[in-house]
C-alpha positions in Angstrom: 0.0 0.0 0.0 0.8 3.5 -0.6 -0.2 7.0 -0.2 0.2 10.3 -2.0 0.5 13.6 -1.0 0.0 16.6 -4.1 1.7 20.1 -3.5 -1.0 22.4 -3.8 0.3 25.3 -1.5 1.9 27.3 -3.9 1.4 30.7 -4.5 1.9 30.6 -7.9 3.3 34.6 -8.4 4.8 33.0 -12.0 1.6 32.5 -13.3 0.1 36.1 -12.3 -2.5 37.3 -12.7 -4.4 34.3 -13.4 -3.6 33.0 -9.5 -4.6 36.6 -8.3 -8.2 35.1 -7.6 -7.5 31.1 -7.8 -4.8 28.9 -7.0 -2.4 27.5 -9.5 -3.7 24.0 -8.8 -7.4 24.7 -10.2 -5.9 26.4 -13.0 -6.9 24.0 -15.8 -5.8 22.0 -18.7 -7.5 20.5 -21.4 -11.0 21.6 -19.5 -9.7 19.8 -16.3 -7.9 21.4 -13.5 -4.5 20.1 -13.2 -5.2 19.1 -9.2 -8.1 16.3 -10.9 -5.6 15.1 -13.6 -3.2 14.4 -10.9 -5.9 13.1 -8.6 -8.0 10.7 -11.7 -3.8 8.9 -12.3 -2.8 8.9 -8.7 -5.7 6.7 -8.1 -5.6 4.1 -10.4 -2.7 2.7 -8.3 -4.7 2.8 -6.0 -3.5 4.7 -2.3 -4.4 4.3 1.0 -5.1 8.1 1.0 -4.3 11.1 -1.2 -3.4 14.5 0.4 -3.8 17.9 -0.5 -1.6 20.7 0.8 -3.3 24.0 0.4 -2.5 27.9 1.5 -3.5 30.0 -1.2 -7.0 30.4 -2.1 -7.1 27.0 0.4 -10.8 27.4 0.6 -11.0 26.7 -3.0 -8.9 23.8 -3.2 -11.0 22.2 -0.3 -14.1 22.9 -2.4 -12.7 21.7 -4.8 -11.7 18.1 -2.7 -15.1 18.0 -1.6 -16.5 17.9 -5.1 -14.0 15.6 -6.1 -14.6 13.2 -3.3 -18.4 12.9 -4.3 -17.9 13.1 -8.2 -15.1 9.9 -7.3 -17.4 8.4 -5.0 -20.8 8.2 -7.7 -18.8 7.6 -10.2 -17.1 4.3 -8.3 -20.7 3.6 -7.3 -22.3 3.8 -11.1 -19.5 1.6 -12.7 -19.9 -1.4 -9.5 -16.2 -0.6 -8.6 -14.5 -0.7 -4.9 -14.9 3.2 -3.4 -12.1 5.3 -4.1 -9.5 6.6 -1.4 -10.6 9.5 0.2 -9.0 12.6 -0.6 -8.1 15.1 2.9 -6.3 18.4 3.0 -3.2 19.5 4.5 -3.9 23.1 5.7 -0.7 25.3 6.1 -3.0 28.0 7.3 0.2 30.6 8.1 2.4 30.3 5.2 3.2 27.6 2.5 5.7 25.4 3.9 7.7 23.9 0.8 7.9 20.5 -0.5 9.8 18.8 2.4 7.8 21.6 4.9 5.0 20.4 3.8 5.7 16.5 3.5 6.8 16.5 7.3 3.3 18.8 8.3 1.2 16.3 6.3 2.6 12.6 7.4 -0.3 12.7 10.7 -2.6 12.2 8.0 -0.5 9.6 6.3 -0.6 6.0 7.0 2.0 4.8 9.3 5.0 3.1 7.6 3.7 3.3 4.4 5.9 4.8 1.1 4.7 8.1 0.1 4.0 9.4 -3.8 4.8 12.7 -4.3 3.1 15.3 -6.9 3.7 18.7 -7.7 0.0 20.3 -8.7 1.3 22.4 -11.4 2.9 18.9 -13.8 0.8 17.6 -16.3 2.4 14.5 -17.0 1.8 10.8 -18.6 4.7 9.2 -17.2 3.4 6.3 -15.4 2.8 6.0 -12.2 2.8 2.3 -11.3 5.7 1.8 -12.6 7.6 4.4 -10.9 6.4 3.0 -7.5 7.7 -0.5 -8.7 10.6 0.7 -9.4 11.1 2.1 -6.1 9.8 -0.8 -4.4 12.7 -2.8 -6.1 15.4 -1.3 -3.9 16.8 -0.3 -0.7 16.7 2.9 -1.7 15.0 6.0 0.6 13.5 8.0 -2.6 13.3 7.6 -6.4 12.9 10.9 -8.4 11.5 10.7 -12.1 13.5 12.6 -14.3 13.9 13.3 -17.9 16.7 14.5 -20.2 15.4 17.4 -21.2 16.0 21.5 -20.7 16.1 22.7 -17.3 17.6 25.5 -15.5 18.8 22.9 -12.8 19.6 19.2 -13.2 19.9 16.5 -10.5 23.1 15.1 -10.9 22.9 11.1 -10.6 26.1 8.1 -10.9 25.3 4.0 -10.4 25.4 4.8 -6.9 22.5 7.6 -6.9 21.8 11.3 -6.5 25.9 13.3 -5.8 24.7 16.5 -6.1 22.7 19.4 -8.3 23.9 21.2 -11.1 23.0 25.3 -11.9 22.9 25.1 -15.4 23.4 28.8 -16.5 26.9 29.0 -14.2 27.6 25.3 -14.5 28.2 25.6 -10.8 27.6 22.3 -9.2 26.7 21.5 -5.5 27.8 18.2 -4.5 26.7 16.4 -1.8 29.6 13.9 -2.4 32.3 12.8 -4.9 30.6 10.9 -7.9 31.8 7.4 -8.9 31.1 6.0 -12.2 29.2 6.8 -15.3 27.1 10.9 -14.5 24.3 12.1 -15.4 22.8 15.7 -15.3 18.5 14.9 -15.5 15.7 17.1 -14.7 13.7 16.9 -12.1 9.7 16.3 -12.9 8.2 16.9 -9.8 6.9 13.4 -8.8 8.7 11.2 -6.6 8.0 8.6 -3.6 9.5 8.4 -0.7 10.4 5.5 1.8 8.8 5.7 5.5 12.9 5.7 6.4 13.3 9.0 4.6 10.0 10.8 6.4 11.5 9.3 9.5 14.8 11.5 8.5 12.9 14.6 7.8 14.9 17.8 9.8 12.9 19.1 12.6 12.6 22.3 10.6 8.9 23.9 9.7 9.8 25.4 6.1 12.6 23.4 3.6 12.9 22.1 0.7 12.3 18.2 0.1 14.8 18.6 -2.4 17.9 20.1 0.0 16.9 17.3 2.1 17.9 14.6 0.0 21.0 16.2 -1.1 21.9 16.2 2.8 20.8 12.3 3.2 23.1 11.9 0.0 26.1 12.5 1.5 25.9 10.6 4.6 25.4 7.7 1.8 21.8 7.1 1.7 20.4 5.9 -2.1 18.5 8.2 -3.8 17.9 6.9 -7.3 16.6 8.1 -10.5 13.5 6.9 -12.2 13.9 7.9 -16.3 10.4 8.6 -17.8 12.0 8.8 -21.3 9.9 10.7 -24.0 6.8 10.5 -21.8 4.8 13.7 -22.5 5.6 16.2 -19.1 4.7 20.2 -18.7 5.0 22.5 -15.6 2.7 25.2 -15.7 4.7 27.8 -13.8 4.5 30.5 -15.8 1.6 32.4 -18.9 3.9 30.6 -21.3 4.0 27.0 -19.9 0.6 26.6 -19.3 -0.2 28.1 -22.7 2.3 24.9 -24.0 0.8 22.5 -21.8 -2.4 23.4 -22.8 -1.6 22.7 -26.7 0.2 19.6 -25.3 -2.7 18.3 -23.6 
């Protein structure tokens, strides 16, 4: 079994000013919001529970959850099929708290023990899910990130033995987290990953970081963080007027 948690907190000041008056993750795609496209894959797994962080405009991502848990719920009902896993928010009612912030707020509402998948809102991807939490299952390893050879301003930096460090594309200034060893690799991060119970158990006892800092840090005391390749499997960020306009002729 596994659960999901989807980064909805955001406050999306890229995308301005279309997230003036609604968050980023009911901006939608293809006549969908991009939260119900991640929500529709995540649970054909299926998960124990799917989680929803939410600061900006949070009273309209839990409307939103609400009407998703019903539509989810009759449509289940309708087709004779098992009810779907319920679908709970995550409030960070002060300030968002970043990925790894908001990972370590959300895991009370998390099954105990249990790997974790983790979803940005704002992708809009067809890389598949199942068999990035196979591949993670396959290992000792404490997170597996899909990633793609493809433009980025920032690459994870990845050997035979894992994640070594992040490379700044522009500068070419890399931050290791230790000395590679073998065959590299510079990939870009797509913004859905699972985690290991081991690595939530690791989380720092800090309210706002990055999940992404965080496994550099694991990296170097040796931990395995690998790298899931989605290949040519369609992926768009919406961050910004011009991304969502591409994902939106993408999708």
């Amino acid at each position: 079994m596994i659960d999901a948690l989807i980064f909805a907190a955001g406050l999306g000041t890229r995308l301005r000013p279309v997230t003036d008056s609604v968050p980023k993750a009911l901006v939608t795609v293809g006549g969908m919001t991009v939260l119900e496209r991640a929500i529709r894959r995540i649970v054909e797994l299926p998960p124990g529970v799917i989680v929803v962080n939410a600061h900006h405009h949070a009273g309209q991502v839990e409307a939103e959850m609400a009407r998703l848990n019903r539509l989810l719920e009759a449509e289940a009902e309708s087709e004779g099929e098992p009810k779907p896993p319920r679908i709970v928010v995550s409030l960070e009612a002060e300030r968002p708290l970043e990925t790894g912030g908001g990972l370590r707020h959300a895991v009370p509402l998390l099954g105990a023990g249990r790997p974790v998948l983790l979803h940005n809102a704002d992708v809009v991807t067809e890389l598949s899910l199942s068999a990035l939490v196979a591949a993670h299952g396959e290992s000792p390893r404490l997170a597996t990130l899909a990633v793609q050879d493809r433009a980025s301003s920032r690459k994870l930096l990845f050997d035979p033995e894992g994640l070594y460090g992040r490379l700044h594309v522009g500068s070419g200034r890399e931050e290791r987290a230790r000395e590679p060893g073998g065959p590299r690799r510079a990939l870009a991060f797509s913004g859905v990953h699972v985690v290991s119970p081991g690595l939530i158990e690791q989380l720092p006892d800090e309210e706002v970081f990055s999940i992404t800092d965080h496994y550099l840090a694991v990296a170097a005391s040796g931990a395995r963080i690998e790298a899931f390749d989605i290949g040519a499997a369609a992926w768009s960020e919406i961050g910004t007027p011009e991304r969502l306009a591409a994902a939106r002729r993408a999708f």
